[in-house]
DOVEX-859207 format. One record per residue: residue number from 1; residue in one letter; z, x, y of N, C-alpha, C, O in turn. Coordinates in steps of 0.02 Angstrom, whole numbers. Atoms other than C-alpha are relative to their C-alpha. Layout:
REM residues N
   num   residuo      npz      npx      npy     capz     capx     capy      cpz      cpx      cpy      opz      opx      opy
   NUM         A        Z        X        Y        Z        X        Y        Z        X        Y        Z        X        Y
...
//
This chain:
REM residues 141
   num   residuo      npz      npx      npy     capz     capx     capy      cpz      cpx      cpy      opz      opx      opy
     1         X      -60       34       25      546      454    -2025       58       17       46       66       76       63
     2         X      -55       12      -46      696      419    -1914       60       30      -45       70        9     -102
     3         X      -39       14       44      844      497    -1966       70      -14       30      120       -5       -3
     4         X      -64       44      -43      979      428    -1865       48      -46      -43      106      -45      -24
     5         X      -68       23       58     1080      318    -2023      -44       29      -51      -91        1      -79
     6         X        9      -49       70     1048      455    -2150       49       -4      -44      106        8      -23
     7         X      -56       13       50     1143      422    -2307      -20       66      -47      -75       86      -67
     8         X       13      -71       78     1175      583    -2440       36      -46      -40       82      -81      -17
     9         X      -25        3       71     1214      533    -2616       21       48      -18      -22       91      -10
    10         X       14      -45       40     1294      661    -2711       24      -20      -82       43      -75     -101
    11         X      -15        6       90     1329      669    -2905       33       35      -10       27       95      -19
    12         X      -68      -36       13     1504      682    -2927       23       46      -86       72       77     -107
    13         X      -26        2       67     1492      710    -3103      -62       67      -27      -75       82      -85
    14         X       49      -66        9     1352      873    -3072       -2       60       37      -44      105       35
    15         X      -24      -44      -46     1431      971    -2952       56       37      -18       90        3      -56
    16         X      -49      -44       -6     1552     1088    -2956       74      -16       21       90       11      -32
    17         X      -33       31      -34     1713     1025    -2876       23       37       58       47       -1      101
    18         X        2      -45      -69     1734     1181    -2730      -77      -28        4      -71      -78       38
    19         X       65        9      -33     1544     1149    -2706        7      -66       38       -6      -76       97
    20         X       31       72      -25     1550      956    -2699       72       -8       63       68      -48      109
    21         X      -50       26      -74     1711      952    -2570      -27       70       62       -5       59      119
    22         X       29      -20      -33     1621     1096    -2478      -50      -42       46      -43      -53      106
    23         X       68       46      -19     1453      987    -2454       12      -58       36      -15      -78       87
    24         X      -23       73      -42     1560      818    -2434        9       33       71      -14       14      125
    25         X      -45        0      -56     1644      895    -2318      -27       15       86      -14       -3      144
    26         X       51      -13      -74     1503      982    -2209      -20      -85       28      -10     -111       83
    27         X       40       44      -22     1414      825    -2217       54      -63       49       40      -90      102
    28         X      -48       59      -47     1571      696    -2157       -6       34       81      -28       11      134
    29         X      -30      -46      -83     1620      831    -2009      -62      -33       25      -46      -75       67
    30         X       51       37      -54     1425      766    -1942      -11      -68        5      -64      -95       22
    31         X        9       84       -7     1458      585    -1944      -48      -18      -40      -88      -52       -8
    32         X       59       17       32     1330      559    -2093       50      -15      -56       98       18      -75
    33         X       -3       41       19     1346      411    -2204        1       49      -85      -48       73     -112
    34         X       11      -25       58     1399      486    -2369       20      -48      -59       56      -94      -41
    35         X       -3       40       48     1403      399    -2552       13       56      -71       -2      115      -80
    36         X        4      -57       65     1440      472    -2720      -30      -31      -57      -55      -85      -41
    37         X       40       31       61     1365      421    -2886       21       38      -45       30       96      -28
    38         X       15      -22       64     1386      462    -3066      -55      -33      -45      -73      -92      -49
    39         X       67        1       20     1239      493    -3170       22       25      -81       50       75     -104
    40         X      -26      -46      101     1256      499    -3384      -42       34      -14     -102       22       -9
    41         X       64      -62      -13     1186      667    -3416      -42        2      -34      -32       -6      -95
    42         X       64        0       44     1024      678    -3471      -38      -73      -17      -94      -73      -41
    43         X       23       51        5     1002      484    -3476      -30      -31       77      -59      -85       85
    44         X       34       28      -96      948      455    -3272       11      -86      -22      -31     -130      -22
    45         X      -19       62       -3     1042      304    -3307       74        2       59      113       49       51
    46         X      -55      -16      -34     1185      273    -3160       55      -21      -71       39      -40     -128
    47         X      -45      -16       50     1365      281    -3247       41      -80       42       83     -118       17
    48         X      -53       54      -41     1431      144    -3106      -59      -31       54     -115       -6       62
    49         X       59       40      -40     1334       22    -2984      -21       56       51        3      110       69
    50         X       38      -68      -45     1225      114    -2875       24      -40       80       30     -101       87
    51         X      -12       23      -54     1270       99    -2692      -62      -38       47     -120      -33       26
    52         X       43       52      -43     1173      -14    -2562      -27       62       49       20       97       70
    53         X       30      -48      -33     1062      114    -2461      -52      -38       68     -108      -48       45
    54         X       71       -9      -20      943       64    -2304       11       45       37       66       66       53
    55         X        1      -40      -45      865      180    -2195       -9       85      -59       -9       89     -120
    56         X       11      -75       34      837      391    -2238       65       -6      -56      123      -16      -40
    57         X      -47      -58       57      931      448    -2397      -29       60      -28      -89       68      -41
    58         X       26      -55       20      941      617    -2457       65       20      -63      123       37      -52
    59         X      -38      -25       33     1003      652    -2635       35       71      -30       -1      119      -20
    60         X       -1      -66       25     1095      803    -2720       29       -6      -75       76      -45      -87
    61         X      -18       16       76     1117      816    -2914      -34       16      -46      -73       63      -35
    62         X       50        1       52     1033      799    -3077      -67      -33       10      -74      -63       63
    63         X       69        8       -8      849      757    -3100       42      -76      -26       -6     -115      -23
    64         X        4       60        6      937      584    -3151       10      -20       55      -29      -64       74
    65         X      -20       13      -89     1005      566    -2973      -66       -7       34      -76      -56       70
    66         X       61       -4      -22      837      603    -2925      -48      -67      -37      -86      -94        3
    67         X       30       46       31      759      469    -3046       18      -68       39      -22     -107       65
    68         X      -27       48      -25      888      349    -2986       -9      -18       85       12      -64      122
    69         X        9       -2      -83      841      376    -2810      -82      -22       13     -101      -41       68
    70         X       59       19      -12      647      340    -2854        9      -73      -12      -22     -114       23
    71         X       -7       65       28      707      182    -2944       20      -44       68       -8      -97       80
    72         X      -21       54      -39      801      113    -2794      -36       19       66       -8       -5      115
    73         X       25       28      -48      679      145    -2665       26       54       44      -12       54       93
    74         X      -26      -34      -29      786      287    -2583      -36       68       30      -38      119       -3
    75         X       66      -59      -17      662      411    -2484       39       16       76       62      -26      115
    76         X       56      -46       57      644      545    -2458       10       -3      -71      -36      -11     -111
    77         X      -24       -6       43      765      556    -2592       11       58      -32       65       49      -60
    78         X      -12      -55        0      769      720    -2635      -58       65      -20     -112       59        8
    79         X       36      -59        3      683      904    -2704      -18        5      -64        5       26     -117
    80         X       51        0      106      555      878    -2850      -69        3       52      -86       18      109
    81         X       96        0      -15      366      856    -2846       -7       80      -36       30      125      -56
    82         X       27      -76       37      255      999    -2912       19       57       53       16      116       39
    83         X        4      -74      -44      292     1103    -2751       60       46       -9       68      105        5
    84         X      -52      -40       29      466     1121    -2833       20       41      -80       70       65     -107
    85         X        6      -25       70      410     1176    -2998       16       81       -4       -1      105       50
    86         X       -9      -70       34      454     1362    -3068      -51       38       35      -43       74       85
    87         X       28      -49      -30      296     1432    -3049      -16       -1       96      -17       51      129
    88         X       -7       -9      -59      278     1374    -2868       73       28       45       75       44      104
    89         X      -84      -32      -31      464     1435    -2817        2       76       -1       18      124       36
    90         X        2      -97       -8      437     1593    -2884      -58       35       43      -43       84       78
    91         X       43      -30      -33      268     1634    -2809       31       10       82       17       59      116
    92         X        1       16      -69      342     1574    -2635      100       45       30      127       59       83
    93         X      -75      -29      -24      535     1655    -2654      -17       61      -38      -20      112       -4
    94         X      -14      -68        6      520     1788    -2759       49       50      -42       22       39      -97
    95         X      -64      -25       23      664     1889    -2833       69      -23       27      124       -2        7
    96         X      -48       59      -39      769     1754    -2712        2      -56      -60       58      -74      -75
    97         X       13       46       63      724     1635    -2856       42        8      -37       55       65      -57
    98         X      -57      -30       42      862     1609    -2960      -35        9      -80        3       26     -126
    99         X       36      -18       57      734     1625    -3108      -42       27      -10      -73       11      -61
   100         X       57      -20      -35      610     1725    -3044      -21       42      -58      -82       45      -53
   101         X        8      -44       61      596     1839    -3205      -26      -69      -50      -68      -62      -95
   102         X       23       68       67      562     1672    -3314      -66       23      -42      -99       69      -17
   103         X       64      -12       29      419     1690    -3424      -40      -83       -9      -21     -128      -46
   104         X       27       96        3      315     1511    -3408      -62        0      -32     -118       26      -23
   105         X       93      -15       68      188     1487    -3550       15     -111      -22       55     -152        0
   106         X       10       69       15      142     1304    -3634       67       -3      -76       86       49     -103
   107         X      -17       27       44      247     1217    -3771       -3       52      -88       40       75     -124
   108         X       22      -13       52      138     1279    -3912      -20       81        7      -51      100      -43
   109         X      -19      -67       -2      146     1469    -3864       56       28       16       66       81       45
   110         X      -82      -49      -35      346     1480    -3851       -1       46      -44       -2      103      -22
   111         X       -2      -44       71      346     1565    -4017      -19       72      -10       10      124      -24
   112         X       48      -67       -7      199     1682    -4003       46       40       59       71       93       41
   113         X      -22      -15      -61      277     1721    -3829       50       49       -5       54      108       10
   114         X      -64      -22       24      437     1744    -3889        5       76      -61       49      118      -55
   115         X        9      -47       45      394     1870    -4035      -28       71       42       -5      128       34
   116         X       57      -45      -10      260     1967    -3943       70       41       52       70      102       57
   117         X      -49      -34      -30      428     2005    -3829       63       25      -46      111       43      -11
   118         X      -36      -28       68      535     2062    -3989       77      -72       30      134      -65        8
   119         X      -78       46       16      680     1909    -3946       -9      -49      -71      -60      -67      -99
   120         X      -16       22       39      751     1825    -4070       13      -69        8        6     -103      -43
   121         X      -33       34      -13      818     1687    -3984      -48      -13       88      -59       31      130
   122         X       33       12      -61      718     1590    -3830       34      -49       40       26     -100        7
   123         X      -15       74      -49      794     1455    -3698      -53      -41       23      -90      -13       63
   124         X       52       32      -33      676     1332    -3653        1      -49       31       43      -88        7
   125         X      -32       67      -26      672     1187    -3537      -70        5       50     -102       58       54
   126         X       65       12      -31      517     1118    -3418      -13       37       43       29       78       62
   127         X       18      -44      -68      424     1195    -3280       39      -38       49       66       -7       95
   128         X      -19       42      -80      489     1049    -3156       85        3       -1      130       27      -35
   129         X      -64       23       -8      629      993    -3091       32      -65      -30       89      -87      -37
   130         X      -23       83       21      623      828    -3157       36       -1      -71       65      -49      -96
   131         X      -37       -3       65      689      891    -3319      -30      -41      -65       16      -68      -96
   132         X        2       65       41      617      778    -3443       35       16      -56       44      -33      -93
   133         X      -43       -5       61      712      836    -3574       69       63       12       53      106       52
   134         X      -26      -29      -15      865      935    -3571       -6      106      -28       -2      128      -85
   135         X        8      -87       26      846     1155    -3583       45        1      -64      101      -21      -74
   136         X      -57      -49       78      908     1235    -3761      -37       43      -32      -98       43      -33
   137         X       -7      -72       -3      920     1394    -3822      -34      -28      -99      -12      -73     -135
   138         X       39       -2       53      804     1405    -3983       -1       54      -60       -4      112      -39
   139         X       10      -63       19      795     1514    -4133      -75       17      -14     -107      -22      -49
   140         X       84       -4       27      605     1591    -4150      -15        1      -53      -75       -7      -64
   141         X       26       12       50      614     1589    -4317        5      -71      -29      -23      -84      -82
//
């Protein structure tokens, strides 16, 4: 893949606002084609028309940004797939991992999980990146 008119998306409305004029800002200084987007959270629906893209794009944002970027065709598009899942991040970073302590069990053993570790109270949210549903903080009983 050529990347010579590389377009970034970012998701003005999932960033930080020192982060996202940091990032714009690297990315303008190299002459690369930047766009912004808002994304309604948790719906991977855009919030405003999506911009006209050909050629490489590379998004940064929510897993809707990421949705919205499979929808229109926008590749690479950004950092999902299974190789960005939990347990692969941690095996491969480590205590670099910003979750690297996580405990990753199925659905139907948060409970057991959760007890057998005396909490009261569990967070839960998918292995991926893609989010399919949004993380929340649970009571085990």
């Amino acid at each position: 893949m050529n990347f010579d008119n590389l377009t970034w998306v970012l998701q003005s409305n999932a960033i930080g606002e020192e982060d996202y004029l940091t990032l714009s800002d690297c990315i303008l200084r190299r002459g690369i084609r930047l766009e912004t987007l808002k994304v309604v959270p948790f719906s991977h629906v855009p919030a405003e028309p999506i911009p006209e893209i050909a050629g490489p794009c590379l998004v940064y944002g929510s897993s809707g940004l990421l949705k919205v970027a499979h929808e229109a065709g926008w590749m690479p598009g950004g950092w999902d797939g299974p190789q960005f899942g939990a347990r692969i991040v941690n095996q491969q970073l480590g205590a670099h991992s910003l979750n690297f302590d996580a405990t990753i069990t199925s659905w139907s053993e948060v409970a057991l999980v959760a007890r057998m570790k005396g909490w009261s109270r569990v967070f839960v949210r998918p292995e991926s990146e893609t989010k399919e549903f949004p993380g929340t903080l649970y009571d085990v009983g």
